[in-house]
C-alpha positions as CSV (number, residue, x, y, z in Angstrom):
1,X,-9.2,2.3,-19.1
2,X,-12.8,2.2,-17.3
3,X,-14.4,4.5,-14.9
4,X,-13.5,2.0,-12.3
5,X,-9.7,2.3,-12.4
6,X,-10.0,6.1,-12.6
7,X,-11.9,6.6,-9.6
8,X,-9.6,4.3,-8.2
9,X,-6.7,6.2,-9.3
10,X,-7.7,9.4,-8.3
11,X,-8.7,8.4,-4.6
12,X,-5.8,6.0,-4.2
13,X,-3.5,9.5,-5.2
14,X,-5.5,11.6,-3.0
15,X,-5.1,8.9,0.1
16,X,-1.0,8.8,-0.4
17,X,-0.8,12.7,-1.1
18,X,-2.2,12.9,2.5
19,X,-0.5,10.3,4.0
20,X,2.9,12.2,2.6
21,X,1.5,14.8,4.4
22,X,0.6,13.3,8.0
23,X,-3.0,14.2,7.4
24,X,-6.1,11.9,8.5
25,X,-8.0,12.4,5.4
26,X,-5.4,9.7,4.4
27,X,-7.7,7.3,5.9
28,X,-11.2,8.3,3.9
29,X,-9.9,8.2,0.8
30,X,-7.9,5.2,0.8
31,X,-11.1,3.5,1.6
32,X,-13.0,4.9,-1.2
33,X,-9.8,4.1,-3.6
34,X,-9.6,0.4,-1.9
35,X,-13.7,0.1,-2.6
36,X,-12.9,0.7,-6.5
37,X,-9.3,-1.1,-6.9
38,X,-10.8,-4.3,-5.4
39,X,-13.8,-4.0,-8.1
40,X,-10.6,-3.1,-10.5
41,X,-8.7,-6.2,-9.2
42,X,-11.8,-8.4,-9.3
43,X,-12.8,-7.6,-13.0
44,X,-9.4,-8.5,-14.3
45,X,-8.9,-11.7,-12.2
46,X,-6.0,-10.5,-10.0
47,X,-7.1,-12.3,-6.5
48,X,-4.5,-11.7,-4.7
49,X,-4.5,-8.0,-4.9
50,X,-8.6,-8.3,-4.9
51,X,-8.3,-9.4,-1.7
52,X,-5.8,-7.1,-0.7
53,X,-8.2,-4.3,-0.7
54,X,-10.6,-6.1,1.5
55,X,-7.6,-5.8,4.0
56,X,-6.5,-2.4,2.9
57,X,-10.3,-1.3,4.1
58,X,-10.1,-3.0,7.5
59,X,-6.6,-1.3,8.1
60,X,-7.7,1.8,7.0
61,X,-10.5,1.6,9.0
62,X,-7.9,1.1,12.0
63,X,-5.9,3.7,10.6
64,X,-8.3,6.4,10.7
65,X,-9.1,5.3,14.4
66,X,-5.4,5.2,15.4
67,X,-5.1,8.3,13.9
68,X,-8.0,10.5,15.5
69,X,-7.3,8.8,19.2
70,X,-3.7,9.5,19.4
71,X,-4.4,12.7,17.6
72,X,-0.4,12.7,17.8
73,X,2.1,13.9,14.7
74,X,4.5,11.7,16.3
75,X,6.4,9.4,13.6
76,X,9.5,7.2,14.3
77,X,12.0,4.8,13.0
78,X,11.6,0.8,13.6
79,X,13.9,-0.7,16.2
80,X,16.4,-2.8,14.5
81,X,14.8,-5.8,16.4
82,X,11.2,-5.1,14.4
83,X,13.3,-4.6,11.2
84,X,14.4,-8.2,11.1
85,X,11.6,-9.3,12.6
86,X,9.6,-7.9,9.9
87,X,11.6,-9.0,7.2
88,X,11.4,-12.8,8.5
89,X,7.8,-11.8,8.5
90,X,8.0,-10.4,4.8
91,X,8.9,-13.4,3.5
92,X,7.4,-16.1,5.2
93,X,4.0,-13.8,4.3
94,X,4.9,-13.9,0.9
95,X,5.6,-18.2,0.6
96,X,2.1,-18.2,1.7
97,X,0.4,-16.2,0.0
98,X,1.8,-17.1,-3.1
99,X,1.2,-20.7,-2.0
100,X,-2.9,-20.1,-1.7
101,X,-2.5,-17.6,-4.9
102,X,-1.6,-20.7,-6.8
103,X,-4.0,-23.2,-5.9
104,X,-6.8,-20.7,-6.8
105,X,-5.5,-20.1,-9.9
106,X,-4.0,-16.4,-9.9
107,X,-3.0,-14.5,-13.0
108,X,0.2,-13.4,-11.3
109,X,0.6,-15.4,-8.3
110,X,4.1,-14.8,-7.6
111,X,3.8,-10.6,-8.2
112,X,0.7,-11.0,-6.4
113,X,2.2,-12.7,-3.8
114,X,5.0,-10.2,-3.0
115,X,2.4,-7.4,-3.5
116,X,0.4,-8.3,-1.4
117,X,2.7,-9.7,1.2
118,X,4.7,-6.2,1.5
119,X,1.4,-3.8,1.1
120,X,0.1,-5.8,3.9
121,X,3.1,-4.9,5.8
122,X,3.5,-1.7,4.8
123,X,0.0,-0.7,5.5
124,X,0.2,-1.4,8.9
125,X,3.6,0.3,9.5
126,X,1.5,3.7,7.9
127,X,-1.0,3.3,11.0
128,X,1.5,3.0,13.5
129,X,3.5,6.0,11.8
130,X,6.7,4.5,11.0
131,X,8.8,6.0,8.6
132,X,9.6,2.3,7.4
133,X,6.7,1.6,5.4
134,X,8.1,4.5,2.8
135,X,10.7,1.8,2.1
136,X,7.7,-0.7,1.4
137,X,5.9,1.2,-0.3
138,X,8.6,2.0,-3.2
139,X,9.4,-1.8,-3.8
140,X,5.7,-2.3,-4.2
141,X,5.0,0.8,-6.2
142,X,8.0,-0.3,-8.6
143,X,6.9,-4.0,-8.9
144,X,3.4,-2.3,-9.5
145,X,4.2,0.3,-12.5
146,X,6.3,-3.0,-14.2
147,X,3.3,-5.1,-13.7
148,X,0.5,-3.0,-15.1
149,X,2.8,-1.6,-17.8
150,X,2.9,-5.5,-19.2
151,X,-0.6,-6.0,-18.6
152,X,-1.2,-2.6,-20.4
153,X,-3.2,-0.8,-18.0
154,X,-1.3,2.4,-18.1
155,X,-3.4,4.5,-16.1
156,X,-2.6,2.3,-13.2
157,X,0.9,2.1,-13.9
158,X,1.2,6.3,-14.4
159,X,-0.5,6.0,-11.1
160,X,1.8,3.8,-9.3
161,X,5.2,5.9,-10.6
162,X,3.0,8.7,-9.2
163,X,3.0,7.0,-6.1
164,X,6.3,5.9,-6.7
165,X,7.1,9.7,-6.4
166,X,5.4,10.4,-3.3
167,X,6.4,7.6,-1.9
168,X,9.4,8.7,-2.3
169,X,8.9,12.1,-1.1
170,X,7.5,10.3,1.9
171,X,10.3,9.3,3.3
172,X,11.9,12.8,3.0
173,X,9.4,14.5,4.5
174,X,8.8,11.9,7.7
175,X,12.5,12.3,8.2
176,X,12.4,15.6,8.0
177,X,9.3,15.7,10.8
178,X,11.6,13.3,12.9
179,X,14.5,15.7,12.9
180,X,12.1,18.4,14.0
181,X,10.3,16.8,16.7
């Protein structure tokens, strides 16, 4: 465990306990957390993830831009349309990643691939405010605390069940802000 992964940690936590909460400072501190997890990825040769951060910035950047100009609460469902459209998407996303993960010589290319694929997706869903990227984000935070438990980095796995938990919490709450609206 380095100061690197802990700052990480703690930012990354801070950005989902936010987003569970509808909250804008969502956006600040996933970039900070994305800043240190891409160093994290980067020292311990996961590429695919790496470079997921770089992406994870840019959205976040959108994010906290969509965010402050709709300045709306407003969270809905996918239309079963987008569902399958996205799942299609998933997938395909996911050969090619994987694909380019293996020709530059990934640790992990297929977890990375499916990581990085589904965050990807997931990520954007949280800016547009669809409560369908709680249901990406607890396949990827379970693939993630199983991956860094084998690669014994435990304070990112403890982190990902933590996120595992809120992502799960998430979805509960969002549904419950649908029902209310």
């Amino acid at each position: 465990m380095n100061i690197i992964e802990i700052i990480a940690s703690i930012f990354s936590l801070l950005s989902v306990i936010f987003a569970v909460r509808n909250n804008i400072l969502t956006w600040p501190c996933a970039i900070i957390g994305v800043i240190f997890y891409s160093i994290f990825f980067h020292q311990n040769h996961i590429w695919g993830n790496m470079f997921l951060q770089i992406i994870f910035f840019i959205q976040s950047i959108y994010g906290w831009r969509k965010w402050d100009i709709t300045n709306s609460n407003k969270i809905e469902w996918l239309e079963k349309k987008d569902r399958n459209i996205l799942a299609i998407s998933s997938f395909l996303l996911t050969i090619f990643i994987t694909y380019i993960l293996i020709i530059t010589g990934d640790k992990s290319p297929y977890f990375d691939g499916i990581t990085t694929s589904l965050s990807l997706i997931a990520m954007i869903l949280l800016a547009k405010k669809k409560i369908d990227t709680w249901l990406y984000w607890i396949i990827v935070d379970i693939l993630f605390v199983i991956f860094f438990l084998n690669e014994g980095n435990y304070l990112s796995s403890i982190t990902y069940f933590v996120f595992l938990i809120l992502a799960i919490t998430g979805l509960k709450q969002w549904k419950r802000n649908i029902k209310t609206d």
